[in-house]
N, C-alpha and C positions, 0 to 999 in steps of 0.2 A: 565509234571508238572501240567497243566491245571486240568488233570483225576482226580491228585491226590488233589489239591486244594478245586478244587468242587464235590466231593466224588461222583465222578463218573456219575454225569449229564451233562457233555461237551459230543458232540456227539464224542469225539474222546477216550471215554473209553472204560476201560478194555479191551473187546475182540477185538476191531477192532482197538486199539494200539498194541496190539501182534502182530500185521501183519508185523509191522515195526521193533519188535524188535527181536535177536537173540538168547537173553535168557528172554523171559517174565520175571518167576519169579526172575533172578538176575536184571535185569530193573527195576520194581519194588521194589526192595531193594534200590537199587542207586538213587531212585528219592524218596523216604524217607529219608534216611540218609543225602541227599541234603537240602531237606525240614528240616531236623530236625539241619542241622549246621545253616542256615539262619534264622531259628524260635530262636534259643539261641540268637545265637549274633543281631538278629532284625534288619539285614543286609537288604539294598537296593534294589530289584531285579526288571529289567526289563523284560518283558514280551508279548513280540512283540503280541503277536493273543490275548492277553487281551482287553477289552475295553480299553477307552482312562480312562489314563493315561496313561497305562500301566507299573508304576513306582510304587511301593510300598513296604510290608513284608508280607510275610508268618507267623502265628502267630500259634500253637498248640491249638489246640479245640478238645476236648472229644479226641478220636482215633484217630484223624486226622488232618487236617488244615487249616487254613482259610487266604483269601488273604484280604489285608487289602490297597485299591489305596491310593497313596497320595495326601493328596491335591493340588491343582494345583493353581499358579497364573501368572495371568498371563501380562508381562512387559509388556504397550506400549511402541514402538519403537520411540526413539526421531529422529526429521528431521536432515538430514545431510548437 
């Protein structure tokens, strides 16, 4: 997803995610079509190897997508 997010500037695109996958260009379809149900409905998605927060949306930009963190706040723990 990351590849696909940041159009291809994460070290782990394009061709050296092929390596891992068994049909590249069906892959690449499936993580579009991913992107493109989460970008409609502006669904939640977390994102483990993202920066912190790693919680936000995918949002449709020009050809492609863009990852949008959410903001974060954050609780102090009251004494017990």
């Amino acid at each position: 997803m990351r590849e696909v997010l940041y159009g291809g500037r994460h070290p782990c695109a394009r061709d050296s995610c092929r390596l891992y996958d068994t049909d590249a260009k069906q892959s690449a379809k499936s993580r579009v079509r991913v992107l493109n149900i989460l970008a409609e409905g502006r669904t939640r998605l977390l994102a483990y190897h993202f920066a912190w927060p790693g919680i936000g949306h995918a949002a449709k930009q020009g050809d492609g997508f863009r990852y949008y963190p959410e903001e974060m706040t954050l609780i102090p723990l009251s004494p017990t």
